[in-house]
N, C-alpha and C positions, 0 to 999 in steps of 0.2 A: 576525599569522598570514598565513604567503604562501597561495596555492591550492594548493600542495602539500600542505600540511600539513592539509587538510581530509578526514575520515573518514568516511565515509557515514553508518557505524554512531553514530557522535557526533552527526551531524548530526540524525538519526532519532530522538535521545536526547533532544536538542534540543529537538526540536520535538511531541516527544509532552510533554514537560513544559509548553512555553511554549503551545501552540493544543492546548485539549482537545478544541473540536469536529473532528470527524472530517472533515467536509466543509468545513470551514475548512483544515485541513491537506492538503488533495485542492490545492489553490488554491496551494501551494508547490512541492510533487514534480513530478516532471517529468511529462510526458505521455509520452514513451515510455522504457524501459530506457536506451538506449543515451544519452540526454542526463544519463544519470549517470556516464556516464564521459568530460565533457566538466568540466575543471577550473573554466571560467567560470562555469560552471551551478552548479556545488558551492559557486562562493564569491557568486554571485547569491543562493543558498538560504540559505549563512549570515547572510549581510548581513542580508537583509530577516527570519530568525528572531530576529538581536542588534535592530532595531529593534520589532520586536514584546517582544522582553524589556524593550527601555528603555522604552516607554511602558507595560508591564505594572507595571514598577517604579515609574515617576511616578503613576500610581493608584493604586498601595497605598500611598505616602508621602505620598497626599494633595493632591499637587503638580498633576494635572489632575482633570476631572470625568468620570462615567462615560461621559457624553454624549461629551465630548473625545477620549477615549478610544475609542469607539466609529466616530468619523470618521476618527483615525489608523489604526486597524485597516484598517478599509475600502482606505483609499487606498495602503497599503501588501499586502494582497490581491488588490486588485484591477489592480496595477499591471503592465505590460502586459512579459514576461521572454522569456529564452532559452526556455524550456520551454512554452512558450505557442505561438511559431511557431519550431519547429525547423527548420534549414536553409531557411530563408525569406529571402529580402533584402529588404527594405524601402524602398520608392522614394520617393525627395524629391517635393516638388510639380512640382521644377523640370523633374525628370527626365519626370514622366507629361505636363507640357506641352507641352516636345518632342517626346517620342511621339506626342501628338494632331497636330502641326503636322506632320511628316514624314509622318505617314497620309493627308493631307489631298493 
């Protein structure tokens, strides 16, 4: 599936099935409107809903523990996306070193 092909309304479908907590699903959507018309964002959101399906799946066939489960959740939630810092640029270490040393 390219980011084309990615549906809101599916995606919304998605993820009401796969995270029932509500506030757990707050932690996927974007923070503002307009980052859902941003295709990277849509295929950021599917991604990390099909990993939360596969470990949903490995718990129910038994294959990890609730516990296990409970950390992959986490770390896939809490993982740090487009919708998290919209239109943000993000600076290497290298770059804020340089900054300090030209101030100086």
């Amino acid at each position: 599936m390219n980011e084309s092909d990615f549906s809101l309304a599916s995606l919304m479908q998605e993820l009401r099935a796969t995270v029932q907590d509500i506030s757990e699903r707050r932690l996927i959507l974007p923070r503002t409107l307009g980052d859902l018309d941003k295709p990277e964002c849509l295929a950021e959101m599917h991604d990390r809903i099909q990993k939360l399906k596969q470990d949903k799946y490995l718990l129910d066939s038994g294959q990890i523990t609730q516990m296990e489960y409970n950390i992959w959740k986490d770390e896939i939630l809490s993982k740090k996306t487009c919708f998290q810092f919209p239109n943000r640029e993000i600076k290497s270490s290298s770059d804020e070193a340089a900054r300090r040393t030209t101030a100086h």
